[in-house]
TORGU-487514 format. One record per residue: x, y, z of N, C-alpha, C in turn; residue in three letters. Coordinates in steps of 0.1 Angstrom, whole numbers. Layout:
<nodes>
n.east,n.north,n.up,ca.east,ca.north,ca.up,c.east,c.north,c.up,res
X,Y,Z,X,Y,Z,X,Y,Z,ALA
...
</nodes>
This chain:
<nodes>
n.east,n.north,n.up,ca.east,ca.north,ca.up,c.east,c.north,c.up,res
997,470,797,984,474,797,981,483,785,UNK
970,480,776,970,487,763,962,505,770,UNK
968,516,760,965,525,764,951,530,767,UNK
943,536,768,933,542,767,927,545,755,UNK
915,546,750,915,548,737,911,562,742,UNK
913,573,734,908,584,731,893,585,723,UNK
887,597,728,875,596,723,874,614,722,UNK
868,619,710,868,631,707,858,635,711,UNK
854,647,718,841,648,720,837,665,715,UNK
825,668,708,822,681,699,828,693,712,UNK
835,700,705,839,714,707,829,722,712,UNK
823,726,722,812,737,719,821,752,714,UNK
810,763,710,815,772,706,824,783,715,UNK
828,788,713,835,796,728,822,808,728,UNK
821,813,743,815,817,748,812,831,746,UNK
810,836,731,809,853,732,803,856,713,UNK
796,864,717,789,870,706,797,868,696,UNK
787,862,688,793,862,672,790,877,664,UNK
795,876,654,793,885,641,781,879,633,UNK
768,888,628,758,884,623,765,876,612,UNK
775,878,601,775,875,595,785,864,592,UNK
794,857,605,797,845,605,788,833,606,UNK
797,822,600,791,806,597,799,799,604,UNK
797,797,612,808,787,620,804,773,611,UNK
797,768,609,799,757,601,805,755,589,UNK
807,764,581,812,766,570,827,773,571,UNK
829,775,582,845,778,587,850,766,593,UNK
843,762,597,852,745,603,853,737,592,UNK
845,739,583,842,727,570,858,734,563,UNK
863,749,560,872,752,551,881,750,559,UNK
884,749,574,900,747,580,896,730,577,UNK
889,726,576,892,707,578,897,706,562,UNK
894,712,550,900,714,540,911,718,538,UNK
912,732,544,929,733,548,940,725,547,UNK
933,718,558,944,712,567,943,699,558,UNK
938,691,551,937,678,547,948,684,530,UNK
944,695,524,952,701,516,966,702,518,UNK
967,701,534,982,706,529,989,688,537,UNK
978,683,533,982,666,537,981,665,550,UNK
973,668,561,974,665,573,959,656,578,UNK
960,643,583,950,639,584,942,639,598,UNK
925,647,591,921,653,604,915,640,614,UNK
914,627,606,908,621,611,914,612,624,UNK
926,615,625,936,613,635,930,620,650,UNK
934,613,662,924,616,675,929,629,678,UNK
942,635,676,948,642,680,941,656,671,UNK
936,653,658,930,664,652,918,664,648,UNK
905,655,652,897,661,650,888,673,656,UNK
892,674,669,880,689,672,896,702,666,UNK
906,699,658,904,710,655,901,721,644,UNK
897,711,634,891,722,633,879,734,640,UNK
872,729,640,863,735,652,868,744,663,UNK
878,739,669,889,752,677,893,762,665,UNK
901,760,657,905,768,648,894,779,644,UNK
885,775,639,878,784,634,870,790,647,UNK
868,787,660,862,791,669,875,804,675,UNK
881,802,675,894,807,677,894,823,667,UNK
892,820,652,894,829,641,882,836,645,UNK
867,833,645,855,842,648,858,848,659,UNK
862,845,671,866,854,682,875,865,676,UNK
887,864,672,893,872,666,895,879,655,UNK
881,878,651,878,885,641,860,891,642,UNK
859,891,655,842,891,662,833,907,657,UNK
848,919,657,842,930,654,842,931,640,UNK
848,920,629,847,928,618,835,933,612,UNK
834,943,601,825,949,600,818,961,610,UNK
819,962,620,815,970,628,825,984,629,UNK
821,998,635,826,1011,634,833,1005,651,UNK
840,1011,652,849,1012,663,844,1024,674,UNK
839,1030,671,831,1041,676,826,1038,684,UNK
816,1023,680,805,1019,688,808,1017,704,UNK
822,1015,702,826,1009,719,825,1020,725,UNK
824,1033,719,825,1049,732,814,1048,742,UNK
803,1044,732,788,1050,741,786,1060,742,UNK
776,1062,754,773,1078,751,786,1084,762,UNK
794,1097,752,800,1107,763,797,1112,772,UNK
804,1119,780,803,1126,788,800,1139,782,UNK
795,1149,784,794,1164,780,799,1169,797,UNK
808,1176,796,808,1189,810,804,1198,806,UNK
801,1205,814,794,1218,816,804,1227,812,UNK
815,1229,822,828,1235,820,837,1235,814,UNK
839,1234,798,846,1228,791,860,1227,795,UNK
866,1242,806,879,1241,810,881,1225,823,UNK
870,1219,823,872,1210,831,881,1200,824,UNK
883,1199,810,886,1187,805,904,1189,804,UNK
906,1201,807,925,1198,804,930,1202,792,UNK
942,1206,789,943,1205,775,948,1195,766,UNK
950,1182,776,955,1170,770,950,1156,775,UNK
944,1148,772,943,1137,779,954,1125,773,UNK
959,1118,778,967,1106,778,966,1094,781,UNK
967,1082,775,965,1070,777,977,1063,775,UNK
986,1061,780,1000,1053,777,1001,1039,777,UNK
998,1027,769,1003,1017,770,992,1004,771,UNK
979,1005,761,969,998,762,974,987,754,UNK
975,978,757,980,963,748,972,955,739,UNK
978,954,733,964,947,722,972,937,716,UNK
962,930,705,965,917,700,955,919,684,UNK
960,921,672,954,917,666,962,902,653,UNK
955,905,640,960,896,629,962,904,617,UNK
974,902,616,979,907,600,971,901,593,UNK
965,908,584,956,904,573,968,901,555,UNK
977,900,562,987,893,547,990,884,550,UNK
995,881,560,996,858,566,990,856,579,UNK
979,862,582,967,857,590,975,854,603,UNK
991,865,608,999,857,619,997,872,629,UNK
995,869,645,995,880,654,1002,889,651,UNK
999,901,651,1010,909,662,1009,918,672,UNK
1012,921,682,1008,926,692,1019,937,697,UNK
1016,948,706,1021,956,712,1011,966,722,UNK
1016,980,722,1006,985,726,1006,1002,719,UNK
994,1007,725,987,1017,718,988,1030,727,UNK
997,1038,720,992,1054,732,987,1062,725,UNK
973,1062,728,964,1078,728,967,1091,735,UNK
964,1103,727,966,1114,733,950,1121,724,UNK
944,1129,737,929,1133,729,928,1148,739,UNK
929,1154,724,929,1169,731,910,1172,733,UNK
905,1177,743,896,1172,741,884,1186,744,UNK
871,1186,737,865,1201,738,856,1202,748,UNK
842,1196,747,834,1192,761,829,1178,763,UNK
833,1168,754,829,1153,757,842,1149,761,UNK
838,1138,769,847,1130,775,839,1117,777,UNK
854,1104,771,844,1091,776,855,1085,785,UNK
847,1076,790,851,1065,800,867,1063,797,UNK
880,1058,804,890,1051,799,887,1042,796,UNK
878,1029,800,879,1018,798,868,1013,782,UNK
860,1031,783,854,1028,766,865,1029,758,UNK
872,1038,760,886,1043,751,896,1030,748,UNK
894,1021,758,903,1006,753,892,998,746,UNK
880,1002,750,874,991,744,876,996,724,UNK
877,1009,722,878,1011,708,890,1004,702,UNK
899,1008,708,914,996,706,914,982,702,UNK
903,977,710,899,962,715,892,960,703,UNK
881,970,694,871,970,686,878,968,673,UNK
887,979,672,894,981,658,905,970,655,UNK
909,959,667,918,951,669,914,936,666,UNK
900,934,666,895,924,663,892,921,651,UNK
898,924,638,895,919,630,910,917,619,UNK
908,915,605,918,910,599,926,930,600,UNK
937,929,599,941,945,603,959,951,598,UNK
956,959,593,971,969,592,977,976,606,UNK
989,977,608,988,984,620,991,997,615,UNK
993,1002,610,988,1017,602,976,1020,603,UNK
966,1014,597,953,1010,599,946,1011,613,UNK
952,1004,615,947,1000,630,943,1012,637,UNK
961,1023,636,957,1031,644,952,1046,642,UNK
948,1047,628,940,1057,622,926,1052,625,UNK
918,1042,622,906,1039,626,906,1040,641,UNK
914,1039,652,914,1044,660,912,1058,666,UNK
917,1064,662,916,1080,659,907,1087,654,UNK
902,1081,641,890,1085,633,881,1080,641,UNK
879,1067,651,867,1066,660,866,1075,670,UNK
875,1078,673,876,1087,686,874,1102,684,UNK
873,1108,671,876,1119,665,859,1117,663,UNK
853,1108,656,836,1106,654,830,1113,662,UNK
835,1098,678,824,1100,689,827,1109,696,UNK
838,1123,696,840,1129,710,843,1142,702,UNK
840,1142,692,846,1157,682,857,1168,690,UNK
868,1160,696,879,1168,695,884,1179,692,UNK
893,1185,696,906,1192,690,910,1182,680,UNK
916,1171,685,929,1161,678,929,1150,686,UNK
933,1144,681,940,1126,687,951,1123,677,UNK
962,1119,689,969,1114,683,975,1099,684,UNK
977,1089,677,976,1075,681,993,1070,678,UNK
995,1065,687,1011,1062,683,1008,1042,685,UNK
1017,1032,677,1014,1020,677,1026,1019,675,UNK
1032,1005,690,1044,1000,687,1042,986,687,UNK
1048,979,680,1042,959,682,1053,956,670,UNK
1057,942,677,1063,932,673,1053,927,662,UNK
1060,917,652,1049,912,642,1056,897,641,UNK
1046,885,641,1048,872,641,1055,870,632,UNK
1044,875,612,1051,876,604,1062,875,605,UNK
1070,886,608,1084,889,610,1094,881,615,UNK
1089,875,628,1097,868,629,1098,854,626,UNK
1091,851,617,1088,837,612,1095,841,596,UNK
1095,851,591,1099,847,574,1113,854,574,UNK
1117,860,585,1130,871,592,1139,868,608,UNK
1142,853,603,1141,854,623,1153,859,630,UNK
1162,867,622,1171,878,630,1160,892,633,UNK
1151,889,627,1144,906,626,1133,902,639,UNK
1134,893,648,1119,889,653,1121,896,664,UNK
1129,906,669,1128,918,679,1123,928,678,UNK
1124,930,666,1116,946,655,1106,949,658,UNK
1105,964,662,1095,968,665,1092,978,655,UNK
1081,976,655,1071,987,641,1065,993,648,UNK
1067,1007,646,1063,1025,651,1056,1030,649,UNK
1043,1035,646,1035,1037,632,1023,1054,643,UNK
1022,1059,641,1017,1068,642,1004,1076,631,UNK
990,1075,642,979,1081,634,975,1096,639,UNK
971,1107,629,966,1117,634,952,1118,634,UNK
942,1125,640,931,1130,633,928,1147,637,UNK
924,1155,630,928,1170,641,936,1175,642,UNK
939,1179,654,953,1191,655,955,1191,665,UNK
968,1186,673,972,1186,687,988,1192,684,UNK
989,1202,695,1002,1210,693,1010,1204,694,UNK
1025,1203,685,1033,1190,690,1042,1193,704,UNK
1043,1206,707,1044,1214,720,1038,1205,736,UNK
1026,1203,736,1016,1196,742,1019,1180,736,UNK
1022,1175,734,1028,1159,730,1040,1159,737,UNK
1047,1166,732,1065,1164,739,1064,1169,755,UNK
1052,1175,762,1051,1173,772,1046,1160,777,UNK
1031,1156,771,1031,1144,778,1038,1136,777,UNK
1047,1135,768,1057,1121,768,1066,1125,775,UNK
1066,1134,776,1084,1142,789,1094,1139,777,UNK
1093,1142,762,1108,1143,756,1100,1148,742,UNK
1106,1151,732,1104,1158,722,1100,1153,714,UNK
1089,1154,709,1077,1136,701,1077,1145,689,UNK
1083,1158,684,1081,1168,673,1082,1152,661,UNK
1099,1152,660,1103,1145,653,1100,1131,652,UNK
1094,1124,663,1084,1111,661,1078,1116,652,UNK
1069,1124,658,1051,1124,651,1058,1125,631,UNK
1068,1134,628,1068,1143,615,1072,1124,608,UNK
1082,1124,614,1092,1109,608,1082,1097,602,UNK
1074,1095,612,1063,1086,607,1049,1090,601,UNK
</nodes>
């Protein structure tokens, strides 16, 4: 019995706000180029919606470029009692996903915030969404986690934040494949948080993190 034929049928776009200033058509048009460049034919059943995935794929993950990272706070909280806020707030272990912007390959780990904080306070789940913000586009993870910081330092004018980033890198383990366990450490400041108050909330002595990196 001869097989079935296959039939391709259009990709719709995935389901989430674009960036004003993406072309999804003109990003499908350069991955079908891509890919025919590096000799692969798209016109095969098996590849034509992808381009169209591919680049639907890249505008998602690349959705906030251009945009301040800030934006994800909203409005804060003000208390009344400034001594309501503590002298440390902590976030241990928000996961994220972005793209090295040197071979366009993931890398992912996670993010701990520490936000000493004066009379604003926002949401936890705004405080990931800045993570989420700064994460979506082409990215350093040095980068990453200083624009983190510096958003957080904008919308909530702090004492200090301090951003610590640990993640594996695809890169790495694709051009280094004994090195593809490595983890990269990278640490952002903005402000002034005592390193006194750090090596507590971590429960061990973060002096020599924070100085090292």
């Amino acid at each position: 019995m001869p097989l079935p034929k296959l039939v391709s049928l259009p990709t719709p776009p995935l389901d989430r706000d674009r960036p004003a200033h993406s072309d999804r058509t003109r990003a499908i048009a350069a991955v079908r180029d891509l890919l025919e460049a590096l000799g692969e034919d798209v016109s095969r059943p098996g590849m034509v919606r992808t381009p169209a995935r591919f680049a639907d794929l890249l505008m998602d993950l690349f959705a906030d470029l251009g945009t301040d990272p800030a934006g994800a706070v909203g409005d804060p909280i003000r208390l009344e009692d400034a001594t309501e806020t503590g002298d440390l707030v902590s976030m241990i272990g928000i996961s994220f996903r972005s793209i090295c912007e040197h071979h366009l390959m993931p890398f992912d780990g996670v993010v701990d915030i520490f936000i000493a904080p004066r009379d604003l306070l926002a949401g936890f789940s705004r405080v990931v969404g800045v993570v989420e913000s700064a994460s979506r586009r082409p990215q350093l993870q040095e980068r990453l986690g200083q624009q983190v910081a510096d958003a957080l330092m904008s919308a909530l004018d702090p004492h200090g934040v301090v951003v610590r980033v640990a993640a594996t890198h695809g890169c790495i383990a694709h051009l280094e494949p004994h090195a593809r366990a490595t983890k990269i450490v990278t640490v952002a400041r903005a402000g002034s948080i005592p390193d006194s108050l750090l090596a507590v909330a971590l429960g061990r002595d973060s002096a020599g993190l924070i100085r090292a990196t």
